[in-house]
C-alpha positions as protocol buffer text, in pm:
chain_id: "A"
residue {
  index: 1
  type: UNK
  ca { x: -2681 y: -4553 z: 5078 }
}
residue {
  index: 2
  type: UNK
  ca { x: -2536 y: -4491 z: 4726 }
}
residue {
  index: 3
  type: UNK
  ca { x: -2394 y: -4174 z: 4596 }
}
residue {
  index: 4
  type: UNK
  ca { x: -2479 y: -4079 z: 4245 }
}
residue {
  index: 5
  type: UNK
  ca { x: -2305 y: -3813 z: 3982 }
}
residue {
  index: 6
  type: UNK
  ca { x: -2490 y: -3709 z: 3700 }
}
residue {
  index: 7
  type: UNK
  ca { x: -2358 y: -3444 z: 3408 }
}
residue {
  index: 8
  type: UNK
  ca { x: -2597 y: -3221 z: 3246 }
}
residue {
  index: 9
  type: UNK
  ca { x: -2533 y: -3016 z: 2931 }
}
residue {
  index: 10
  type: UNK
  ca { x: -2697 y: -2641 z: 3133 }
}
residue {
  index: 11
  type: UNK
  ca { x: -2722 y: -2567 z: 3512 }
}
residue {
  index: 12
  type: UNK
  ca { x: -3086 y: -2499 z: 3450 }
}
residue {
  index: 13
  type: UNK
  ca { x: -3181 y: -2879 z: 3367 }
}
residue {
  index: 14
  type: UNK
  ca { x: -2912 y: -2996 z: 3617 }
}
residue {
  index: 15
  type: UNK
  ca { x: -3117 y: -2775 z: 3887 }
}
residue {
  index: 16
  type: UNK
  ca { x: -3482 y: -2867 z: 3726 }
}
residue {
  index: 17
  type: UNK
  ca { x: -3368 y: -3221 z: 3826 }
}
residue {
  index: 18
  type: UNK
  ca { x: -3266 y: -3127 z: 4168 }
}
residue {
  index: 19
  type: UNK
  ca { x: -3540 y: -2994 z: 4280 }
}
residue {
  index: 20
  type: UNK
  ca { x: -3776 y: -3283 z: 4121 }
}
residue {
  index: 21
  type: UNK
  ca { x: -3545 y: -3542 z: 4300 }
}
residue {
  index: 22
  type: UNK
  ca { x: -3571 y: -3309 z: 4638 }
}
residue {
  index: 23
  type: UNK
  ca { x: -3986 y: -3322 z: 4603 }
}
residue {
  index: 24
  type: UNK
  ca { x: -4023 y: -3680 z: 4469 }
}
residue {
  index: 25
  type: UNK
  ca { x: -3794 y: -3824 z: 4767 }
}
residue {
  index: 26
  type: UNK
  ca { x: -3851 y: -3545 z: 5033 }
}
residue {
  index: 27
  type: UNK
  ca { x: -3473 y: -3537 z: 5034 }
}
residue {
  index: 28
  type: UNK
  ca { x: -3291 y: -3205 z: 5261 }
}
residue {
  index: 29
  type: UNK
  ca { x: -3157 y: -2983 z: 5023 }
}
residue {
  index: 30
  type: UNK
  ca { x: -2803 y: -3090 z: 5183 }
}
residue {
  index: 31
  type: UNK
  ca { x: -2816 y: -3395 z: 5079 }
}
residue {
  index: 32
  type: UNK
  ca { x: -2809 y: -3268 z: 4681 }
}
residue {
  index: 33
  type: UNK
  ca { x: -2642 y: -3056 z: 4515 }
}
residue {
  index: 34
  type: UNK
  ca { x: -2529 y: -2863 z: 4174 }
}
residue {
  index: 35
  type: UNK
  ca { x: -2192 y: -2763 z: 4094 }
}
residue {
  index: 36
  type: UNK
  ca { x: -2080 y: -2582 z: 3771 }
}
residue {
  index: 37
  type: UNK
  ca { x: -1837 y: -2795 z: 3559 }
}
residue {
  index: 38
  type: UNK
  ca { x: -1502 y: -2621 z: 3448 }
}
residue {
  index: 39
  type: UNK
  ca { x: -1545 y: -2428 z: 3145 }
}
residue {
  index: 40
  type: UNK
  ca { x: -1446 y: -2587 z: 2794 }
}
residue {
  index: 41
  type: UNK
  ca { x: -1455 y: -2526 z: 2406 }
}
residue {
  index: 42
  type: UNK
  ca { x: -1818 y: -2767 z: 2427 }
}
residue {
  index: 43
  type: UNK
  ca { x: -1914 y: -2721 z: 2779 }
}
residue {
  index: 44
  type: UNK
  ca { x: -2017 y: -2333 z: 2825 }
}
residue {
  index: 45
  type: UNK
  ca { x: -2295 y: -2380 z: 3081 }
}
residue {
  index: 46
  type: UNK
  ca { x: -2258 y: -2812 z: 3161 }
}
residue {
  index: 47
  type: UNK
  ca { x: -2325 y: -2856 z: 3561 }
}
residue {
  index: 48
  type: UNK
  ca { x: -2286 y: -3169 z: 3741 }
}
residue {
  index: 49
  type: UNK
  ca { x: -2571 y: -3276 z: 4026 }
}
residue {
  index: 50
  type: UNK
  ca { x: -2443 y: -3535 z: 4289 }
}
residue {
  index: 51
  type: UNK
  ca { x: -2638 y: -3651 z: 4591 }
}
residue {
  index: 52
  type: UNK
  ca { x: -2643 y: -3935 z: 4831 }
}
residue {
  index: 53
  type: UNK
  ca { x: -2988 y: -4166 z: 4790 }
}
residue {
  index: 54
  type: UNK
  ca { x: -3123 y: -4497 z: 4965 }
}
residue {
  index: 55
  type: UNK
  ca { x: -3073 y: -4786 z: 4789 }
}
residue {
  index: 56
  type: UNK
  ca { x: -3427 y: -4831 z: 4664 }
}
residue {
  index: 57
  type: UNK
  ca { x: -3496 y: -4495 z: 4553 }
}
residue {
  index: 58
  type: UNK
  ca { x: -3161 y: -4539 z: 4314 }
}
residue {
  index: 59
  type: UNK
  ca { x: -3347 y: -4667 z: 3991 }
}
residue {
  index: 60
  type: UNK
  ca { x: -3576 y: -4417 z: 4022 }
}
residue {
  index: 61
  type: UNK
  ca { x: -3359 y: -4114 z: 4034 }
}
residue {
  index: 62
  type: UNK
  ca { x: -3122 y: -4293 z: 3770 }
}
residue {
  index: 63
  type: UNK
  ca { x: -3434 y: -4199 z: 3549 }
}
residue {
  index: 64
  type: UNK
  ca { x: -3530 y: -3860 z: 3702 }
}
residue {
  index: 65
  type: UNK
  ca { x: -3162 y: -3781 z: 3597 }
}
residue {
  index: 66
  type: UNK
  ca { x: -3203 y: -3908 z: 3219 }
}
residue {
  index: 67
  type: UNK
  ca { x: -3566 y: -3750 z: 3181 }
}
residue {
  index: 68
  type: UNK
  ca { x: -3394 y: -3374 z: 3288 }
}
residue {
  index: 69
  type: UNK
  ca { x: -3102 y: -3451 z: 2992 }
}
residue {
  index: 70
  type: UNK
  ca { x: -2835 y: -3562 z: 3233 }
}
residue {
  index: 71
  type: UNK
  ca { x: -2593 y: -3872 z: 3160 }
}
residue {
  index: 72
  type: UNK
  ca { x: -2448 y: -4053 z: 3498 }
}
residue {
  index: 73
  type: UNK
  ca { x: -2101 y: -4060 z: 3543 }
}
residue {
  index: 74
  type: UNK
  ca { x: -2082 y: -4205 z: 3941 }
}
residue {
  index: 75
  type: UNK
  ca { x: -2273 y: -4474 z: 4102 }
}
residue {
  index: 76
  type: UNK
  ca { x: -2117 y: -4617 z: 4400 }
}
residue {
  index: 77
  type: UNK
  ca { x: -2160 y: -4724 z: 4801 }
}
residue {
  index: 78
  type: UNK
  ca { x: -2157 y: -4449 z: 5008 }
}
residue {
  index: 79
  type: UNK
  ca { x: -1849 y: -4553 z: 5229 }
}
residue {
  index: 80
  type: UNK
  ca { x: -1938 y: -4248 z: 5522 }
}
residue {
  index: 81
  type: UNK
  ca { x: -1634 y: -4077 z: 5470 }
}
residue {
  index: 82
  type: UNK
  ca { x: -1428 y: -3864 z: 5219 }
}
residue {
  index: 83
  type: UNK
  ca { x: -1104 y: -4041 z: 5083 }
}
């Protein structure tokens, strides 16, 4: 299992992706999920979509994530707990 972070420039593309990545992998909506990122001078409405994914399914939603406009910022083993 791999966890992946992507940033997207609105919450609406972030969320367009999130929902393509929860149809094309049949994936529980708790297993994805959209966050805001903290307001700057460039970043009014950036969001940030993060999810956990099987290890053959990565390379696909790598590209699900650039096709919606977002840019990956985390790729790494899922280690099963939170450090």
């Amino acid at each position: 299992m791999r966890v992946l972070a992507a940033s997207f420039p609105d919450d609406a593309s972030a969320r367009a992706a999130r929902a393509h990545l929860i149809s094309q992998f049949t994936l529980d909506a708790s297993q994805i999920s959209v966050e805001p990122l903290a307001h700057g001078r460039h970043s009014k409405d950036a969001a940030i979509l993060a999810g956990r994914f099987q290890e053959d399914a990565v390379a696909v939603a790598r590209s699900v994530v650039e096709e919606f406009g977002g840019r990956m910022v985390i790729d790494i083993e899922d280690g099963g707990s939170n450090a």
